[in-house]
N, C-alpha and C positions, 0 to 999 in steps of 0.2 A: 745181261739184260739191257736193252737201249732204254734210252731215257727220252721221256714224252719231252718236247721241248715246244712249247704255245709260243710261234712268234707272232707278235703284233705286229700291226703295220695299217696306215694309210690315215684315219682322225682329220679333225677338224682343223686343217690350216692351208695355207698356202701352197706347201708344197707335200699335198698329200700322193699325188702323183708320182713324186720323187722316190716317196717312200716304200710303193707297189713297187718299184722298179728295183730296191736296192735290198729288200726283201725276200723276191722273187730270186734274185741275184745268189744271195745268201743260200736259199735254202738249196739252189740248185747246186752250191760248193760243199756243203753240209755234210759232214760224213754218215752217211746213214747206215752204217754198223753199228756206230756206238748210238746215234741218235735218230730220236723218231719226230721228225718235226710236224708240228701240227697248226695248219695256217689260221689264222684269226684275226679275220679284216675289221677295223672300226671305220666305220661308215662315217662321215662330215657331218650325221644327225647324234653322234657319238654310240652307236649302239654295235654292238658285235656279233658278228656273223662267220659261218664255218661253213665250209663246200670242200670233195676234197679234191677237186678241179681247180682250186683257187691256186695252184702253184706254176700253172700253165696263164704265162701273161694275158692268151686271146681271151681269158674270161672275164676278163678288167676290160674289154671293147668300151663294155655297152656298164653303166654304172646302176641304171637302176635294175637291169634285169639279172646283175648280181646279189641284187636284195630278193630279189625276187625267186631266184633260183637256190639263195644259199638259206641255212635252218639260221635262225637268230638263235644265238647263246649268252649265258649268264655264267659267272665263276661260281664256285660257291664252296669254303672251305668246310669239309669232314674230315672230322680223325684225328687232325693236325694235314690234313692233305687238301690240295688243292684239285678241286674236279671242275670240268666240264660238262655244262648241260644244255639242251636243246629243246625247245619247244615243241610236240607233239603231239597233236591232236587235244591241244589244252593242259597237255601232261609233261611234265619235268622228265627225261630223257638223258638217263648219263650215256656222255661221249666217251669220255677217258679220264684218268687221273695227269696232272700235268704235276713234274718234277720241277720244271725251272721254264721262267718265261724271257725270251728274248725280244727286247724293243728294239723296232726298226722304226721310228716313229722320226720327222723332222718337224722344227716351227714351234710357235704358239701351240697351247692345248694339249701338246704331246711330248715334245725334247725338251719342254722349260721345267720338269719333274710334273706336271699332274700324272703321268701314268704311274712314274715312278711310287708316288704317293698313294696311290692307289691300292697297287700290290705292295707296298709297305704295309698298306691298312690290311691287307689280306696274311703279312707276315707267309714272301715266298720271296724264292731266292728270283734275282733279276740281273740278267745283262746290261750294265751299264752303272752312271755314275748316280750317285743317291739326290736325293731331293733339292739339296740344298746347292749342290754344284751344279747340276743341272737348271735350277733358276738362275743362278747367279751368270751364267756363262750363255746363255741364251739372251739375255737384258747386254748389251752389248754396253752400252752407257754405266751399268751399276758394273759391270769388267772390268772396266777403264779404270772409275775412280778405285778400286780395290788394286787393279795393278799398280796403277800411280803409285798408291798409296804404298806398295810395295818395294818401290827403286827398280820397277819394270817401265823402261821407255814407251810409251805409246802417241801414236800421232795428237797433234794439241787438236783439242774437241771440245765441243758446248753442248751439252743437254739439257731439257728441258721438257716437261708439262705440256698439255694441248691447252688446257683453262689457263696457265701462263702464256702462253702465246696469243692466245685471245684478249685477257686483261693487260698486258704488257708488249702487245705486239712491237712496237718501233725501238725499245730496251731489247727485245730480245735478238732484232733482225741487228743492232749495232750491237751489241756483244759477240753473234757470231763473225759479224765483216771486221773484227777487230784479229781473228783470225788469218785473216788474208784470202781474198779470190787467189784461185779458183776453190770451191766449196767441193761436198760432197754430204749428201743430206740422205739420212737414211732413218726408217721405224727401229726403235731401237731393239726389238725383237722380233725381226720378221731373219730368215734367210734365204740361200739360194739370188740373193743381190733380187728380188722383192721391194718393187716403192723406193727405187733410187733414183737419186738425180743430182746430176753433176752440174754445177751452177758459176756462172762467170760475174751475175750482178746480179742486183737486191730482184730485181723481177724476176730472174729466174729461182731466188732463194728465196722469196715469198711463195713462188708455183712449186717448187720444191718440197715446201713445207706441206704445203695443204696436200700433196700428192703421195708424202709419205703419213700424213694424218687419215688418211684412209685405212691403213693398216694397223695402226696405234695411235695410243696416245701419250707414247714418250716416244722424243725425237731426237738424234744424234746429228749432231752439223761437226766434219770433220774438214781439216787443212787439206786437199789435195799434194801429193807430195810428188813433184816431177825435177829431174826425170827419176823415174821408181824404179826396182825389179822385184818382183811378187814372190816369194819364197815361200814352203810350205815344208813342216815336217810333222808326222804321225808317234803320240806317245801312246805305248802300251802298258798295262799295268795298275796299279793301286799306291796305298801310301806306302807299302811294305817293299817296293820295286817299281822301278819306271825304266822303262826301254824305250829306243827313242829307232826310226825309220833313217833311212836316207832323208840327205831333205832335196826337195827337186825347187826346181825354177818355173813357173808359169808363165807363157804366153800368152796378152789378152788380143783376141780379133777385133775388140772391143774397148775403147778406153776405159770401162767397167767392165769385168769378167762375171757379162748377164748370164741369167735366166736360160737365155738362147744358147751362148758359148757353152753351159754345162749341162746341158740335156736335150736340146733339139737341132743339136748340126748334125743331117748326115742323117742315117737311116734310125727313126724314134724307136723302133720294135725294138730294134738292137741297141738301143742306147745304154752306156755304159758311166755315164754319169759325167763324173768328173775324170775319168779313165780318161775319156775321148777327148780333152781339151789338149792344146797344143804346151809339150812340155820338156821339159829335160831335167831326165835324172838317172846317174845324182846330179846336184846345177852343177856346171862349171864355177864354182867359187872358190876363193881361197881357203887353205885349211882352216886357217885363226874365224873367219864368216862361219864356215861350218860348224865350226867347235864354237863359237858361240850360239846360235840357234841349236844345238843340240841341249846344251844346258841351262838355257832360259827354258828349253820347250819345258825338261824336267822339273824345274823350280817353279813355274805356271803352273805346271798340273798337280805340285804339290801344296801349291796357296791354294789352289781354288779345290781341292778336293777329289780329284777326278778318276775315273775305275773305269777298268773297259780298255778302248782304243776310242782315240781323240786326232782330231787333225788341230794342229795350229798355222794360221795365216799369218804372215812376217811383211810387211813394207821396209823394204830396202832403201835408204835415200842417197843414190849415186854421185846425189854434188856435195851432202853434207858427211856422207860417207858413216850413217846413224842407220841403226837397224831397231824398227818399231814390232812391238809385237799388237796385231790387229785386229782378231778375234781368234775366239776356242769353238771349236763345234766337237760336241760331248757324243754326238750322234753323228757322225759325217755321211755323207752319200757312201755309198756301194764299201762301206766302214770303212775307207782309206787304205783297200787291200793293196791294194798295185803297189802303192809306197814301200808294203813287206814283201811282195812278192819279189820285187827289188833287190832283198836283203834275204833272198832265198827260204822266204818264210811263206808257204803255201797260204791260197786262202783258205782251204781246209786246214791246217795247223791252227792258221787265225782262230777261225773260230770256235777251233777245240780248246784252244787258251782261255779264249774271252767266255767259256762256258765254266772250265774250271777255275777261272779270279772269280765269276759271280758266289759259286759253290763254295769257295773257299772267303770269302767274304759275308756268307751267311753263317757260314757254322765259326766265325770268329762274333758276328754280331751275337746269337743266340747264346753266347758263354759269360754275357754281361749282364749286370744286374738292370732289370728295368721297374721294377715295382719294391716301394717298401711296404711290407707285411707290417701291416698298421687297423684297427679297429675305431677310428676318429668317431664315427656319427654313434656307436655305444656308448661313448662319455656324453651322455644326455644332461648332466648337469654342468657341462661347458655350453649348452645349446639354451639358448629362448627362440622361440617359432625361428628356427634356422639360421638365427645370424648368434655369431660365434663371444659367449661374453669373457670379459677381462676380471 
């Protein structure tokens, strides 16, 4: 019997786009023997919608006439189950019962754990890393100070508040140039390289700031580190096991590896994400390089908590010959498959893995005690009008 598998995808963020795309991806590598995917778009108004045309890209053309065409749906757990329904003629309308749901979600709103939390509060199994790694690893700045904190090298960085930069603008612009030009100013949770800007003086790191304060209201100013080489490797797995990819080398066309570099060079329909970007792998690097980003990736993704497949970003520094670890993405684009496919790991394997670490991650969660069998507000003569006497 296949298994209802509810992936989400698209929500409220910047690169909700991305997330059609690496979805759509997914479900077309999906093994559809064992599993029954079942597509379920959240709309930028946050609401959810089912078509079952939605797995074919043309029908994401046009955005509003996918609201328009698709039934709006609601979760709603019976039984211990989690079902789907749909609005009908005024009337609640079951779709299917869904076994396990799969987030394809990037950004603010969606990869930082709200959905996570969500389906937590609904008590169902979920692809991907739980609530609290998920925020933390999304917040690029609150990453930093936890790696640091850990004896994990990361590039030297300043973060900060928007109401701090308001009240303390000229402290905050001299702590970050204490740093060193050239800068590099980023929202500290936005991705997809979102609201950046590379900055050579105080005027461009004043436009820098306001330009990534469109996006947030915590800002990351990091050291430019040249000359670089961008390194990248994918860990698979839980706290129980961590496997780690090839790690490849990236090419930027771009002194920043934008927006443009990882999703709109070349033909959009076929866009392949971060696939398409200019690359080699495995890098040509030395074994002792390799073997270390191999076992930082590990050690990262067992501080910060991480479940699923994870890409880590690495800054190489070729003069000081120091390797920074740069950011975690808990959700990555088109989930970092190429990386395994690399390592002769299909993307259908992938993702019959990453369905059974979620499965296997739930039925270890459900075997823990979460409530104490306790009768508190009966003892009425511990109680005066509700507040608790001594």
């Amino acid at each position: 019997m296949r298994l209802n598998v509810g992936v989400v995808f698209g929500g409220k963020s910047v690169e909700h786009e991305v997330s059609i795309i690496s979805a759509l991806q997914m479900i077309e590598n999906m093994n559809q023997l064992k599993y029954n995917p079942m597509t379920i778009y959240l709309s930028k108004e946050n609401e959810f919608y089912f078509h079952e045309d939605m797995s074919d890209i043309e029908f994401f053309k046009d955005m509003e006439r996918v609201k328009l065409l698709s039934h709006k749906v609601i979760f709603h757990k019976k039984n211990d189950h989690l079902e789907l329904y749909k609005l009908s003629n005024y009337k609640l309308k079951k779709i299917c019962q869904i076994d396990i749901i799969f987030l394809i979600v990037h950004g603010t709103s969606c990869e930082d754990g709200t959905l996570s939390a969500y389906f937590e509060l609904l008590h169902v199994p979920y692809v991907g890393s739980n609530v609290l790694s998920s925020a933390i690893n999304q917040n690029k700045w609150k990453l930093k100070q936890i790696l640091d904190y850990n004896g994990i090298s990361v590039v030297p960085f300043k973060g900060f508040y928007e109401n701090e930069f308001y009240e303390e603008e000229e402290y905050i612009l001299s702590q970050c140039e204490q740093l060193g030009y050239p800068l590099i100013v980023k929202p500290a949770s936005l991705g997809s390289s979102v609201g950046i800007t590379k900055c050579g003086n105080r005027s461009d790191l004043y436009q820098g700031i306001l330009s990534a304060l469109q996006y947030d209201n915590e800002i990351l100013v990091e050291k430019v580190i040249e000359p670089m080489m961008e390194l990248n490797c994918s860990v698979l797995g839980d706290d129980a096991y961590y496997d780690t990819s090839f790690v490849e080398r990236v090419f930027q066309q771009d002194e920043i590896l934008s927006y443009q570099d990882k999703y709109l060079r070349g033909d959009t329909k076929n866009s392949k994400g971060m696939e398409s970007t200019n690359r080699e792998l495995p890098a040509k690097i030395s074994e002792s390089l390799t073997k270390e980003v191999e076992e930082l990736s590990k050690q990262a993704a067992k501080i910060v908590g991480t479940s699923g497949v994870i890409r880590i970003d690495y800054i190489f520094d070729k003069k000081e010959d120091n390797l920074y670890l740069n950011e975690i993405n808990t959700i990555p684009g088109s989930l970092a498959f190429y990386l395994w496919r690399a390592k002769n790991v299909s993307y259908k394997v992938l993702i019959d893995r990453l369905i059974q670490i979620a499965l296997r991650k739930y039925r270890v969660k459900n075997s823990k005690m979460f409530s104490y069998e306790s009768n508190l507000l009966s003892l009425k003569k511990q109680f005066s009008k509700g507040k608790l006497l001594k």
